[in-house]
N, C-alpha and C positions, 0 to 999 in steps of 0.2 A: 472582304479582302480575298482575293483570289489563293490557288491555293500551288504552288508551284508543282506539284507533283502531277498536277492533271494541263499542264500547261504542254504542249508540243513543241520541239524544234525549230518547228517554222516561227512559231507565236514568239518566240524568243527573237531569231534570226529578224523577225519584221522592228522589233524594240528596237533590236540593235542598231539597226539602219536609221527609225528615226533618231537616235542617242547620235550618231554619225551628224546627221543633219542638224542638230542641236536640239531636237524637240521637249523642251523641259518636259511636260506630260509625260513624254516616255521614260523619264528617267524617274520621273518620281513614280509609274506602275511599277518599274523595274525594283526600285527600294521595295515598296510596298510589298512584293511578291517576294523577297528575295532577304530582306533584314531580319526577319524574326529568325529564322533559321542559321541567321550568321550572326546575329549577336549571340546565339545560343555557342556558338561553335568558339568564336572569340571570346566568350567568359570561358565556356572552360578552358582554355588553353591559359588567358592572361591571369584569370581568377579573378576580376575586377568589369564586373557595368561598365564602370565607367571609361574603362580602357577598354573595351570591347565597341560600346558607341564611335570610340576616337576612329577605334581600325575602321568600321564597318563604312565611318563616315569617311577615311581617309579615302579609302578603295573608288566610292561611288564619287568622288572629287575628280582622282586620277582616272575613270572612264569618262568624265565629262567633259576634261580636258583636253582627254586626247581627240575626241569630236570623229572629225573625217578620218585621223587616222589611225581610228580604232580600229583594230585587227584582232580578232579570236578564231582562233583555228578548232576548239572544242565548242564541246553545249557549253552554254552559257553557264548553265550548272555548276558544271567542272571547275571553268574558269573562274565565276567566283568562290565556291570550295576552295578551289587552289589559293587564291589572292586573299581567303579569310585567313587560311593556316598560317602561311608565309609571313603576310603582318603583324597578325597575334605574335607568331613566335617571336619576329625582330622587335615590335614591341616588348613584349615579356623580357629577352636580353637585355634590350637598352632599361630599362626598370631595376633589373637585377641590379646593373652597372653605375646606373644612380646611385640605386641604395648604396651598393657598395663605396661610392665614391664619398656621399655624403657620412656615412660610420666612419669612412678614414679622415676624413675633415676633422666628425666632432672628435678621434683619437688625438687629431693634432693640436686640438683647443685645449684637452685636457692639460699641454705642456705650456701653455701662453699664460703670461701673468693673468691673475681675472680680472675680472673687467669689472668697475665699480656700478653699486648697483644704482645710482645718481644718475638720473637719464640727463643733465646736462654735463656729467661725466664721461659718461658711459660713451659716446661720438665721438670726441677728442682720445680718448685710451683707445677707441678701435680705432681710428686714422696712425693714432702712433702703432700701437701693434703692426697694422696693415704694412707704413711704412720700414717697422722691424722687420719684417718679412720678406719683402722687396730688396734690403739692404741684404739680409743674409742669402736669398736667392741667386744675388749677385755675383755672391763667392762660387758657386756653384758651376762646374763647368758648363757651356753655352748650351750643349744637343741634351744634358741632364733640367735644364731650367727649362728648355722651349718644351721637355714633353711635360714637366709637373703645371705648367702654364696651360700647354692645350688639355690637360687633361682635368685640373680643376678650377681654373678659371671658363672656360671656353667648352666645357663639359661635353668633350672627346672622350668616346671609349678608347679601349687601348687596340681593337682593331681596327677601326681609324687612325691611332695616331703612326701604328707599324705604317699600314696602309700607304697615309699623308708623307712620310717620311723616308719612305723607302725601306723599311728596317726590320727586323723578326719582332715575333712579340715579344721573345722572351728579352730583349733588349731593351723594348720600351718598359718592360715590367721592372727589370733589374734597376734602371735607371730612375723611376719612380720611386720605387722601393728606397734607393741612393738620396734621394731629394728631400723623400720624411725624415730618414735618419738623421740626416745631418739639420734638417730644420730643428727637428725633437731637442739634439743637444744643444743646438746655438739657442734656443729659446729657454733653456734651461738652466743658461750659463746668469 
């Protein structure tokens, strides 16, 4: 395996051109030269292998795609350095955001009647939950339901959903936060 630190600009710049023309070969030297060092870079940032493989695999997707009009103004170096942080960290965000989203789920289950443990029960009590949900959703003013919908149905962060919506965060936050509560007591009733 070659070793990228003894690799020159030119040796780079010539990959890059076949990657332009589609030269698979080239792209997969390019990995080969270029992954050990960025998987290394994307664990520690995401803390996870296996979201580290995701970015490193995402990056070398989106240079393949872009083909002819792949443009990089730095060493090739740089540019993947730069594209390994960047991902990791949007990565690592969206993870946080998950997690976070999936905790305030299981908080809202803790308020729903349980759910019996008879698995030919158990599908008929989540259909009716589900459509208890729905029903109480509904009372919900329309801009408070469309964000608790994009945000955990449709598993929108909440700077996406400002973003989608035109809106501040703290807006979408306030109005999520609005949508638990009032779920919490209506399922309680």
């Amino acid at each position: 395996m070659a070793d990228y630190r003894l690799r020159s600009e030119k040796d780079d710049a010539e990959l890059i051109e076949r990657i332009r023309d589609k030269d698979e070969y080239a792209l997969e030297e390019l990995m080969q030269i270029y992954s050990p060092v960025m998987l290394r870079i994307a664990e520690t940032i995401t803390g996870s292998i296996e979201l580290a493989r995701e970015v490193v695999q995402d990056i070398f997707i989106r240079l393949w795609r872009q083909g002819p009009d792949l443009s990089i103004q730095v060493s090739i170096k740089k540019y993947l350095w730069g594209a390994v942080r960047n991902q990791a960290m949007n990565t690592s965000r969206y993870e946080q955001v998950r997690h976070q989203t999936s905790a305030s789920l299981l908080e809202l289950a803790k308020y729903a009647p349980r759910i019996s443990v008879n698995p030919a029960l158990q599908e008929i009590e989540a259909t009716e939950l589900l459509g208890q949900m729905e029903k109480i959703l509904n009372n919900v003013p329309k801009q408070c339901r469309e964000i608790f919908l994009l945000h955990h149905r449709d598993d929108m962060n909440v700077e996406d959903i400002a973003g989608a919506l035109g809106i501040s965060l703290r807006t979408v936050q306030n109005q999520l936060a609005r949508a638990r509560k009032y779920l919490i007591e209506q399922l309680n009733r």
